[in-house]
N, C-alpha and C positions, 0 to 999 in steps of 0.2 A: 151258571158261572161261565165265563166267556172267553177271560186271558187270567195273563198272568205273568207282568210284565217285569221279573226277576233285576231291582236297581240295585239295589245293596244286599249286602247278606253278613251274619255274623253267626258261626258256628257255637253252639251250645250243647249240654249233654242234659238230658230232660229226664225228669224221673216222674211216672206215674204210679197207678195201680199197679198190682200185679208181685209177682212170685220171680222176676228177673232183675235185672239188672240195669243201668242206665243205657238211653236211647241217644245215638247221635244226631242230632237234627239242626237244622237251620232258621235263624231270623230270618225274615225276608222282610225289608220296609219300601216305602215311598212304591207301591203295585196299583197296578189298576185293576179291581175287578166290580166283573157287574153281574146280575143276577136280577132276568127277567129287563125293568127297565132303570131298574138301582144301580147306582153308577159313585162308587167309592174310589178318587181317584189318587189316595195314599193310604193302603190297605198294609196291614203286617199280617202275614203268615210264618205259621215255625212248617217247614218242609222235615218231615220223616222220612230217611230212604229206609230203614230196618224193615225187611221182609216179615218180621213177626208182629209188626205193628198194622200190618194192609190187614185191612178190615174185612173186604174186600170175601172173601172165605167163608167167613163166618157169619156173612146176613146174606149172601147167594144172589147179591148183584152189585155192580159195579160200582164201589163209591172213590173219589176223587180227592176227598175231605171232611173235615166236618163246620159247620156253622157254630158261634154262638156268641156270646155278648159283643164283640167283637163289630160284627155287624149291626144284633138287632137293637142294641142302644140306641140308633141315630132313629127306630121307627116305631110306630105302631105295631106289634105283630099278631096278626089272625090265623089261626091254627082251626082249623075244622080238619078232624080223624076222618070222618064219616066219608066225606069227600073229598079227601087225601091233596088238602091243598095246604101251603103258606102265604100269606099275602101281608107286603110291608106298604105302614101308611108313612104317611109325611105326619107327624104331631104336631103341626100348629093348623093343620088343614082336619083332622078329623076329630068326627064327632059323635061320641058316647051314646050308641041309643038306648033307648029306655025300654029294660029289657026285666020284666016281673018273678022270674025264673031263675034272672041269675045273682050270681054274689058275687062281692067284690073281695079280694084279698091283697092286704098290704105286703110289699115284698121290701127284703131287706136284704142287700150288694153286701158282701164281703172279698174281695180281691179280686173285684167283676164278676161274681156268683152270686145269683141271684136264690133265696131263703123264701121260704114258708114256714109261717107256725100254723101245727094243728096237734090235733090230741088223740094218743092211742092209748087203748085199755088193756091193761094186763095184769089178767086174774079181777079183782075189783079194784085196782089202780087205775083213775084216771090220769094219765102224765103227760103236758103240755111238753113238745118238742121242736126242735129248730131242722129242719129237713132241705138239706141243694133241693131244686129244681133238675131233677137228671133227665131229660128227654130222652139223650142215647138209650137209657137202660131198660132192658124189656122186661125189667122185673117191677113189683108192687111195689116191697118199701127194704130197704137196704138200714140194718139199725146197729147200733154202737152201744155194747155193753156199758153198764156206769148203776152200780149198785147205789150208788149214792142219789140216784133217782129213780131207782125203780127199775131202769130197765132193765130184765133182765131173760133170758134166753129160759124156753120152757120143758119142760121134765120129756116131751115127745119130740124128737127131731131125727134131722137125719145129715148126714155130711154131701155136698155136693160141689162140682164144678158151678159155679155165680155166673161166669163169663172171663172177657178180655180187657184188662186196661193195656196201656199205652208199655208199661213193664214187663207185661206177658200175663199169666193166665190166675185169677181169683176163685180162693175156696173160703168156701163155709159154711154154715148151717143153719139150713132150711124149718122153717117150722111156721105156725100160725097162732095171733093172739087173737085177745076175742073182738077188738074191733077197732075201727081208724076213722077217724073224724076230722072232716073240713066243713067246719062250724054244722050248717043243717044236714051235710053229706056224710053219711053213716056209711060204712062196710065193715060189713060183721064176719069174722074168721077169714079175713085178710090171709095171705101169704106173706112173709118178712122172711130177710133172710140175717142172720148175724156174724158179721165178717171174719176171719180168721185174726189172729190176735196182731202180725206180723202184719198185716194192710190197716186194721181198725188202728195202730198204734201211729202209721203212715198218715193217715185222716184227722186223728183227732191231735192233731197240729193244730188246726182249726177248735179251740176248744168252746164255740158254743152250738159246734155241729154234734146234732144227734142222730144224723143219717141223710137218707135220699128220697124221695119219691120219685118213681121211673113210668115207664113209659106204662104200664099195667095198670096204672091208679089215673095217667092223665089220660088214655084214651077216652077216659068213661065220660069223658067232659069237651067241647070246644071251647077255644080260649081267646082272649084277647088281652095281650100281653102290651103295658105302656111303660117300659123299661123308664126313660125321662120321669116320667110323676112315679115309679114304684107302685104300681100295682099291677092287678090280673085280674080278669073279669070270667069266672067260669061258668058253663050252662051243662046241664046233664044232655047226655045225647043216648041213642039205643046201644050204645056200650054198655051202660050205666048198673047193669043186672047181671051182666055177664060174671058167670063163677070164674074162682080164680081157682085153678088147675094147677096141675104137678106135673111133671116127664116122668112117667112110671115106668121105664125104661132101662131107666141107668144110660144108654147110650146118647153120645153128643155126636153133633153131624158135622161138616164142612164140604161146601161146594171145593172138589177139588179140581180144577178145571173143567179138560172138555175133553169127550173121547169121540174118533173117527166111527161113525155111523156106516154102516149100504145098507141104502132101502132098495128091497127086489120088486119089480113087478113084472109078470109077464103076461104080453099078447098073444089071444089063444090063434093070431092068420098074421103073416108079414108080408111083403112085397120084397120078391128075391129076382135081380135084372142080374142080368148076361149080355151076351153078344148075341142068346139067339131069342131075347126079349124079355119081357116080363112075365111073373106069372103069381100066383097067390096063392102062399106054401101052409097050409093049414096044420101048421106045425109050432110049438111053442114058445115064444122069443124070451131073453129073461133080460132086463133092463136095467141097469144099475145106474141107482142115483147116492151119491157120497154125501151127508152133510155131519156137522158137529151138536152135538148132543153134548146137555150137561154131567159132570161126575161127582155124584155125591158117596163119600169116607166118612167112614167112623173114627171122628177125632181122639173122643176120651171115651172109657168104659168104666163106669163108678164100680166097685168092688162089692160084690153080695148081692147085685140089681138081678133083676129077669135076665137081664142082656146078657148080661157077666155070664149068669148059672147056665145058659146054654152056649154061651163058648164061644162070642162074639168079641173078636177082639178089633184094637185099633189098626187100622192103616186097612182093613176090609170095606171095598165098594158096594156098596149097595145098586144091583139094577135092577131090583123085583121085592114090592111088598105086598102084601096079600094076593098076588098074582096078578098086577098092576106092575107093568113098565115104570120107571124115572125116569125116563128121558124125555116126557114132557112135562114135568112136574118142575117145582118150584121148591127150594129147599125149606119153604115156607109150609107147603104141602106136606112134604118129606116130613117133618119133625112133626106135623098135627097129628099123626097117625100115634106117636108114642103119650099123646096129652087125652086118649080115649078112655071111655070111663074104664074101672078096676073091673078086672076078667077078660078085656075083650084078646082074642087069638090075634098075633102076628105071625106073620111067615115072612121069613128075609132069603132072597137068594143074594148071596154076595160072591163076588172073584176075590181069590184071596193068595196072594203067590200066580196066578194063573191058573189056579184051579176054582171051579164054579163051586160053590157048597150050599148047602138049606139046611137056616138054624129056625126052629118053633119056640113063641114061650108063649106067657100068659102077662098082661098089664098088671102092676102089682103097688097098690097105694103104698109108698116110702115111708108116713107116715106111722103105718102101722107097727 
Protein backbone atom coordinates (compact mmCIF):
# COMPACT_ATOMS: atom_id res chain seq x y z
CA UNK A 1 0.00 0.00 0.00
CA UNK A 2 1.49 3.20 -1.02
CA UNK A 3 -0.90 6.42 -0.65
CA UNK A 4 -3.91 7.38 0.25
CA UNK A 5 -5.09 10.14 -1.40
CA UNK A 6 -8.11 11.49 1.00
CA UNK A 7 -10.95 13.24 -2.04
CA UNK A 8 -14.22 13.00 -0.41
CA UNK A 9 -15.31 11.61 2.86
CA UNK A 10 -18.61 11.00 4.52
CA UNK A 11 -18.78 10.22 8.23
CA UNK A 12 -20.69 7.15 9.30
CA UNK A 13 -21.16 5.02 12.71
CA UNK A 14 -20.18 1.25 11.81
CA UNK A 15 -21.27 -1.51 13.77
CA UNK A 16 -19.40 -4.68 13.92
CA UNK A 17 -18.65 -7.83 15.95
CA UNK A 18 -18.06 -7.47 19.37
CA UNK A 19 -19.65 -6.71 22.99
CA UNK A 20 -19.39 -2.43 22.46
CA UNK A 21 -20.92 -0.18 21.00
CA UNK A 22 -20.87 1.79 17.49
CA UNK A 23 -17.74 2.89 15.82
CA UNK A 24 -17.18 6.28 14.42
CA UNK A 25 -15.58 6.09 11.13
CA UNK A 26 -15.25 7.43 7.68
CA UNK A 27 -16.12 6.76 3.87
CA UNK A 28 -13.35 7.82 2.05
CA UNK A 29 -14.05 7.61 -2.00
CA UNK A 30 -12.51 8.56 -5.55
CA UNK A 31 -8.45 7.33 -3.56
CA UNK A 32 -5.65 6.13 -5.09
CA UNK A 33 -4.14 3.06 -3.81
CA UNK A 34 -1.63 0.67 -4.94
CA UNK A 35 -0.20 -2.51 -3.69
CA UNK A 36 2.91 -4.00 -5.19
CA UNK A 37 2.17 -2.93 -9.00
CA UNK A 38 -2.01 -2.81 -8.66
CA UNK A 39 -2.92 0.50 -9.08
CA UNK A 40 -6.83 1.13 -8.12
CA UNK A 41 -7.25 4.61 -8.95
CA UNK A 42 -10.85 5.31 -7.25
CA UNK A 43 -10.58 3.23 -4.24
CA UNK A 44 -13.24 3.56 -1.15
CA UNK A 45 -11.95 3.11 2.27
CA UNK A 46 -14.08 3.48 5.76
CA UNK A 47 -10.98 5.14 8.03
CA UNK A 48 -11.52 3.92 11.81
CA UNK A 49 -10.00 6.53 14.26
CA UNK A 50 -11.39 4.45 17.55
CA UNK A 51 -8.20 3.35 19.56
CA UNK A 52 -10.06 -0.03 20.48
CA UNK A 53 -10.41 -0.91 16.81
CA UNK A 54 -6.21 -0.85 15.99
CA UNK A 55 -5.51 -3.99 15.63
CA UNK A 56 -2.43 -3.40 15.71
CA UNK A 57 -2.04 -4.92 19.70
CA UNK A 58 -3.40 -7.76 19.20
CA UNK A 59 -1.49 -9.62 16.26
CA UNK A 60 2.08 -7.95 17.50
CA UNK A 61 2.82 -6.09 14.27
CA UNK A 62 2.08 -3.19 12.67
CA UNK A 63 -1.03 -3.36 10.51
CA UNK A 64 -2.46 -0.13 8.53
CA UNK A 65 -5.77 -1.90 7.36
CA UNK A 66 -7.38 -4.53 6.19
CA UNK A 67 -7.84 -5.91 2.50
CA UNK A 68 -10.83 -7.64 1.01
CA UNK A 69 -13.43 -7.97 -1.78
CA UNK A 70 -12.92 -4.60 -2.29
CA UNK A 71 -9.91 -5.10 -3.86
CA UNK A 72 -9.52 -8.67 -4.81
CA UNK A 73 -12.68 -8.65 -7.07
CA UNK A 74 -10.92 -6.96 -9.93
CA UNK A 75 -8.23 -10.19 -9.77
CA UNK A 76 -6.99 -13.38 -9.58
CA UNK A 77 -5.80 -14.12 -6.01
CA UNK A 78 -2.85 -16.67 -5.04
CA UNK A 79 -2.38 -17.22 -1.53
CA UNK A 80 0.44 -19.68 -0.66
CA UNK A 81 0.68 -19.98 3.53
CA UNK A 82 3.76 -21.82 3.28
CA UNK A 83 5.53 -18.93 1.70
CA UNK A 84 3.70 -16.32 3.05
CA UNK A 85 2.97 -14.66 -0.02
CA UNK A 86 -0.40 -12.78 -2.07
CA UNK A 87 -0.03 -12.43 -5.56
CA UNK A 88 -3.02 -10.65 -7.88
CA UNK A 89 -3.50 -11.68 -11.51
CA UNK A 90 -5.15 -9.85 -14.15
CA UNK A 91 -8.34 -12.42 -15.18
CA UNK A 92 -8.54 -12.34 -18.68
CA UNK A 93 -4.59 -12.85 -18.92
CA UNK A 94 -4.38 -15.90 -16.53
CA UNK A 95 -4.51 -19.40 -16.87
CA UNK A 96 -5.74 -22.33 -14.67
CA UNK A 97 -3.17 -25.09 -14.54
CA UNK A 98 -3.87 -28.41 -14.42
CA UNK A 99 -3.39 -29.31 -11.14
CA UNK A 100 -4.39 -33.38 -10.07
CA UNK A 101 -4.40 -32.56 -6.26
CA UNK A 102 -6.46 -29.90 -6.20
CA UNK A 103 -10.29 -29.05 -5.97
CA UNK A 104 -12.37 -26.71 -7.19
CA UNK A 105 -14.97 -24.98 -4.97
CA UNK A 106 -17.84 -22.83 -6.08
CA UNK A 107 -18.25 -19.59 -3.97
CA UNK A 108 -21.26 -17.73 -3.40
CA UNK A 109 -21.21 -13.39 -2.73
CA UNK A 110 -23.70 -12.20 -0.39
CA UNK A 111 -23.26 -8.32 0.34
CA UNK A 112 -19.49 -8.81 -1.21
CA UNK A 113 -18.84 -11.94 1.18
CA UNK A 114 -17.73 -14.48 -0.28
CA UNK A 115 -19.57 -18.33 1.08
CA UNK A 116 -18.48 -21.99 0.99
CA UNK A 117 -20.51 -24.96 1.33
CA UNK A 118 -19.07 -27.85 3.10
CA UNK A 119 -20.23 -30.34 5.73
CA UNK A 120 -19.73 -31.00 9.48
CA UNK A 121 -20.49 -34.07 11.63
CA UNK A 122 -22.03 -33.81 14.80
CA UNK A 123 -22.54 -36.88 16.75
CA UNK A 124 -23.75 -39.13 13.59
CA UNK A 125 -25.24 -35.77 11.80
CA UNK A 126 -23.85 -35.23 8.69
CA UNK A 127 -25.15 -31.22 8.05
CA UNK A 128 -24.40 -29.46 4.95
CA UNK A 129 -23.57 -25.71 5.87
CA UNK A 130 -23.08 -22.22 4.42
CA UNK A 131 -19.70 -20.71 6.05
CA UNK A 132 -18.02 -16.58 5.29
CA UNK A 133 -14.69 -17.01 3.99
CA UNK A 134 -12.96 -15.33 7.17
CA UNK A 135 -9.21 -15.13 6.51
CA UNK A 136 -8.71 -12.48 9.33
CA UNK A 137 -9.77 -15.07 11.91
CA UNK A 138 -7.21 -17.47 13.56
CA UNK A 139 -9.59 -19.69 14.44
CA UNK A 140 -10.88 -23.24 12.60
CA UNK A 141 -14.75 -22.81 12.32
CA UNK A 142 -16.82 -20.18 14.03
CA UNK A 143 -20.70 -21.93 14.16
CA UNK A 144 -24.29 -20.63 14.76
CA UNK A 145 -26.54 -22.57 16.91
CA UNK A 146 -30.14 -23.47 14.93
CA UNK A 147 -31.63 -26.73 16.37
CA UNK A 148 -33.68 -26.89 13.46
CA UNK A 149 -30.65 -28.31 11.60
CA UNK A 150 -28.90 -29.91 13.78
CA UNK A 151 -26.48 -27.73 14.97
CA UNK A 152 -25.94 -27.75 18.03
CA UNK A 153 -23.12 -27.01 20.72
CA UNK A 154 -21.73 -30.28 22.54
CA UNK A 155 -22.29 -31.59 26.25
CA UNK A 156 -18.06 -30.87 26.67
CA UNK A 157 -17.09 -27.14 26.51
CA UNK A 158 -15.84 -24.44 27.85
CA UNK A 159 -16.33 -20.51 27.84
CA UNK A 160 -13.67 -18.29 26.33
CA UNK A 161 -12.34 -14.96 24.87
CA UNK A 162 -12.92 -15.80 20.53
CA UNK A 163 -11.11 -12.54 19.72
CA UNK A 164 -11.80 -8.79 18.40
CA UNK A 165 -14.30 -7.41 16.08
CA UNK A 166 -14.48 -3.94 14.93
CA UNK A 167 -17.27 -3.42 18.16
CA UNK A 168 -14.87 -4.67 20.66
CA UNK A 169 -14.24 -7.90 22.32
CA UNK A 170 -16.15 -11.64 21.29
CA UNK A 171 -17.08 -14.60 23.67
CA UNK A 172 -18.14 -18.03 23.45
CA UNK A 173 -17.82 -21.39 23.62
CA UNK A 174 -15.22 -23.44 22.62
CA UNK A 175 -15.59 -27.17 22.09
CA UNK A 176 -14.84 -29.86 19.12
CA UNK A 177 -17.15 -31.99 16.75
CA UNK A 178 -16.28 -35.06 15.23
CA UNK A 179 -15.39 -33.87 11.94
CA UNK A 180 -15.31 -31.02 8.97
CA UNK A 181 -15.50 -31.76 5.45
CA UNK A 182 -14.52 -29.91 2.17
CA UNK A 183 -15.81 -32.58 -0.26
CA UNK A 184 -12.43 -35.09 -0.10
CA UNK A 185 -10.71 -32.80 2.91
CA UNK A 186 -11.54 -34.57 6.14
CA UNK A 187 -10.68 -33.17 9.61
CA UNK A 188 -11.51 -35.06 12.32
CA UNK A 189 -12.28 -33.38 16.08
CA UNK A 190 -11.90 -29.97 14.41
CA UNK A 191 -11.95 -27.00 17.00
CA UNK A 192 -15.30 -24.81 16.51
CA UNK A 193 -16.22 -22.27 18.52
CA UNK A 194 -20.16 -21.19 19.12
CA UNK A 195 -20.81 -17.58 19.47
CA UNK A 196 -22.45 -15.99 22.41
CA UNK A 197 -26.11 -15.39 21.79
CA UNK A 198 -25.92 -11.41 21.70
CA UNK A 199 -23.15 -11.57 18.29
CA UNK A 200 -24.74 -15.00 16.75
CA UNK A 201 -28.26 -12.93 17.02
CA UNK A 202 -25.87 -9.78 15.18
CA UNK A 203 -24.80 -12.43 12.42
CA UNK A 204 -27.61 -14.30 11.74
CA UNK A 205 -29.11 -11.23 9.90
CA UNK A 206 -27.57 -12.88 7.38
CA UNK A 207 -29.94 -15.81 7.47
CA UNK A 208 -28.48 -18.57 5.24
CA UNK A 209 -25.07 -18.11 7.21
CA UNK A 210 -24.17 -20.92 9.25
CA UNK A 211 -20.83 -19.67 10.42
CA UNK A 212 -17.10 -18.94 9.36
CA UNK A 213 -14.21 -20.79 8.36
CA UNK A 214 -10.80 -18.85 9.51
CA UNK A 215 -7.74 -18.74 9.22
CA UNK A 216 -6.91 -22.36 11.15
CA UNK A 217 -8.79 -24.47 8.43
CA UNK A 218 -7.41 -22.24 5.33
CA UNK A 219 -3.77 -22.41 6.15
CA UNK A 220 -3.81 -26.26 5.61
CA UNK A 221 -4.38 -25.34 2.01
CA UNK A 222 -2.90 -22.85 -0.77
CA UNK A 223 -5.48 -21.11 -2.64
CA UNK A 224 -6.34 -19.57 -5.78
CA UNK A 225 -9.10 -17.31 -5.51
CA UNK A 226 -11.12 -16.19 -9.02
CA UNK A 227 -13.56 -13.84 -7.23
CA UNK A 228 -15.07 -12.84 -11.24
CA UNK A 229 -16.03 -16.64 -12.17
CA UNK A 230 -16.78 -17.45 -8.16
CA UNK A 231 -14.72 -19.93 -7.42
CA UNK A 232 -11.50 -21.36 -5.43
CA UNK A 233 -9.12 -23.70 -6.28
CA UNK A 234 -7.51 -25.51 -3.08
CA UNK A 235 -4.41 -27.76 -2.67
CA UNK A 236 -3.19 -29.33 0.70
CA UNK A 237 0.12 -28.07 1.75
CA UNK A 238 2.35 -29.35 5.06
CA UNK A 239 -0.15 -27.55 7.25
CA UNK A 240 -2.51 -29.97 6.33
CA UNK A 241 -1.89 -32.52 9.49
CA UNK A 242 -1.23 -29.99 11.80
CA UNK A 243 -3.55 -30.63 15.21
CA UNK A 244 -5.64 -28.20 16.18
CA UNK A 245 -4.86 -26.94 19.68
CA UNK A 246 -6.21 -25.05 22.61
CA UNK A 247 -4.65 -21.91 24.87
CA UNK A 248 -4.48 -23.97 28.09
CA UNK A 249 -3.68 -21.14 29.77
CA UNK A 250 -6.61 -19.03 30.23
CA UNK A 251 -4.34 -15.99 29.63
CA UNK A 252 -4.76 -13.56 26.45
CA UNK A 253 -1.59 -11.41 25.54
CA UNK A 254 -1.13 -8.00 23.72
CA UNK A 255 1.86 -6.46 22.36
CA UNK A 256 1.67 -3.44 24.56
CA UNK A 257 4.10 -1.14 23.08
CA UNK A 258 7.73 -0.81 23.56
CA UNK A 259 9.83 -0.34 26.77
CA UNK A 260 13.41 1.56 26.92
CA UNK A 261 16.08 -1.22 27.06
CA UNK A 262 20.36 -0.57 28.20
CA UNK A 263 22.40 -3.10 27.09
CA UNK A 264 25.84 -3.11 29.26
CA UNK A 265 28.98 -4.16 27.88
CA UNK A 266 32.23 -3.85 29.32
CA UNK A 267 35.94 -3.66 28.09
CA UNK A 268 38.24 -5.40 30.31
CA UNK A 269 41.59 -2.20 28.92
CA UNK A 270 40.50 1.39 27.56
CA UNK A 271 42.75 4.21 26.30
CA UNK A 272 42.78 7.05 29.04
CA UNK A 273 44.86 10.59 27.37
CA UNK A 274 45.71 13.70 29.33
CA UNK A 275 47.98 16.32 28.90
CA UNK A 276 50.81 14.03 30.04
CA UNK A 277 49.73 11.37 27.25
CA UNK A 278 48.22 8.34 26.75
CA UNK A 279 48.21 5.21 28.49
CA UNK A 280 46.31 1.77 28.78
CA UNK A 281 44.19 1.47 31.97
CA UNK A 282 43.59 -2.24 32.46
CA UNK A 283 40.74 -1.34 34.28
CA UNK A 284 36.94 -2.15 33.47
CA UNK A 285 34.82 0.33 31.10
CA UNK A 286 30.92 -0.29 31.20
CA UNK A 287 29.21 0.92 27.78
CA UNK A 288 25.82 1.73 27.49
CA UNK A 289 23.78 1.11 24.42
CA UNK A 290 19.87 2.36 24.82
CA UNK A 291 17.42 0.52 22.33
CA UNK A 292 13.48 -0.21 22.47
CA UNK A 293 12.30 -3.66 23.11
CA UNK A 294 8.81 -5.04 22.59
CA UNK A 295 6.08 -5.20 25.61
CA UNK A 296 3.97 -7.84 26.03
CA UNK A 297 0.46 -7.57 28.83
CA UNK A 298 -1.84 -9.89 29.91
CA UNK A 299 -4.95 -8.50 28.16
CA UNK A 300 -7.79 -11.11 29.60
CA UNK A 301 -7.60 -13.88 32.30
CA UNK A 302 -10.44 -16.57 31.60
CA UNK A 303 -11.68 -17.37 35.24
CA UNK A 304 -10.98 -21.01 36.73
CA UNK A 305 -7.77 -21.42 33.97
CA UNK A 306 -4.18 -22.34 35.38
CA UNK A 307 -3.35 -18.54 34.91
CA UNK A 308 -6.22 -17.42 36.96
CA UNK A 309 -5.45 -20.14 39.99
CA UNK A 310 -2.03 -18.91 40.23
CA UNK A 311 -2.84 -15.32 40.38
CA UNK A 312 -2.12 -13.85 37.23
CA UNK A 313 -3.93 -10.95 36.48
CA UNK A 314 -4.60 -8.51 33.63
CA UNK A 315 -2.58 -5.38 32.91
CA UNK A 316 0.76 -7.77 34.21
CA UNK A 317 3.83 -7.57 31.75
CA UNK A 318 5.28 -10.38 31.00
CA UNK A 319 9.57 -10.28 30.57
CA UNK A 320 10.43 -13.92 31.37
CA UNK A 321 9.00 -17.30 30.47
CA UNK A 322 10.54 -20.31 31.32
CA UNK A 323 13.66 -18.29 31.98
CA UNK A 324 13.61 -16.95 28.33
CA UNK A 325 13.79 -13.17 27.98
CA UNK A 326 10.69 -11.45 25.53
CA UNK A 327 12.35 -8.88 24.29
CA UNK A 328 13.33 -10.67 21.26
CA UNK A 329 10.52 -12.75 20.87
CA UNK A 330 7.44 -12.33 18.69
CA UNK A 331 3.97 -12.12 20.32
CA UNK A 332 3.60 -14.93 18.11
CA UNK A 333 6.40 -16.83 20.15
CA UNK A 334 4.88 -15.45 23.31
CA UNK A 335 1.33 -17.18 23.13
CA UNK A 336 2.90 -20.61 21.41
CA UNK A 337 4.22 -21.31 24.76
CA UNK A 338 0.47 -21.50 26.37
CA UNK A 339 -0.69 -23.82 23.07
CA UNK A 340 2.03 -26.84 24.58
CA UNK A 341 0.91 -30.01 25.21
CA UNK A 342 -1.40 -30.71 28.73
CA UNK A 343 1.38 -30.80 31.88
CA UNK A 344 3.99 -28.86 30.49
CA UNK A 345 5.51 -26.36 33.47
CA UNK A 346 5.42 -22.41 32.86
CA UNK A 347 7.12 -19.92 34.91
CA UNK A 348 6.12 -16.23 34.12
CA UNK A 349 8.16 -13.37 35.75
CA UNK A 350 6.01 -10.25 35.32
CA UNK A 351 6.24 -6.42 36.70
CA UNK A 352 3.15 -5.69 38.02
CA UNK A 353 2.59 -2.08 39.74
CA UNK A 354 6.52 -1.92 39.56
CA UNK A 355 7.02 -4.66 41.37
CA UNK A 356 8.79 -7.82 39.61
CA UNK A 357 6.82 -11.13 40.71
CA UNK A 358 6.96 -15.25 39.74
CA UNK A 359 3.83 -16.98 39.15
CA UNK A 360 4.23 -21.22 38.40
CA UNK A 361 1.45 -23.42 36.85
CA UNK A 362 0.94 -26.37 35.00
CA UNK A 363 -0.98 -26.41 31.10
CA UNK A 364 -4.26 -27.69 31.73
CA UNK A 365 -6.58 -29.07 28.76
CA UNK A 366 -9.96 -26.78 29.08
CA UNK A 367 -11.79 -29.36 27.64
CA UNK A 368 -11.51 -31.56 30.40
Amino acid sequence: MKSLDVVSSKKNELKGLGDGSLVDGFRLTSNTFKIGSATNRNQTFFDVFDPKANLSPKIGVVIDGIIGYDLFKDFVVEINYMKQYIRLYDPENYKYRKCNSCEVFDLEFEKNKPYLNAEIQIKDDLIPVKLLVDSVSGDALWLFEDENKRIVNQKKYFKDFLGYGLSGDIYGRRTKIESFRLKSNVFKNPKVAFLDSLTAALVKKFKNRDGAIGGAILKRFNSIIGYSKGKVVLKKNSNFNDEFSYNKSGLHIEHKGMRLMAMVTLDNAYLNSDRFGSSLKNKKKRNYEFTVKPSYEINKVMEDTPGYLAGLRKGDVIFCINGKNTIDMSLEEVVAYFYNKEGKKIKLEVNRYGVDRTFEFVLKSPMK
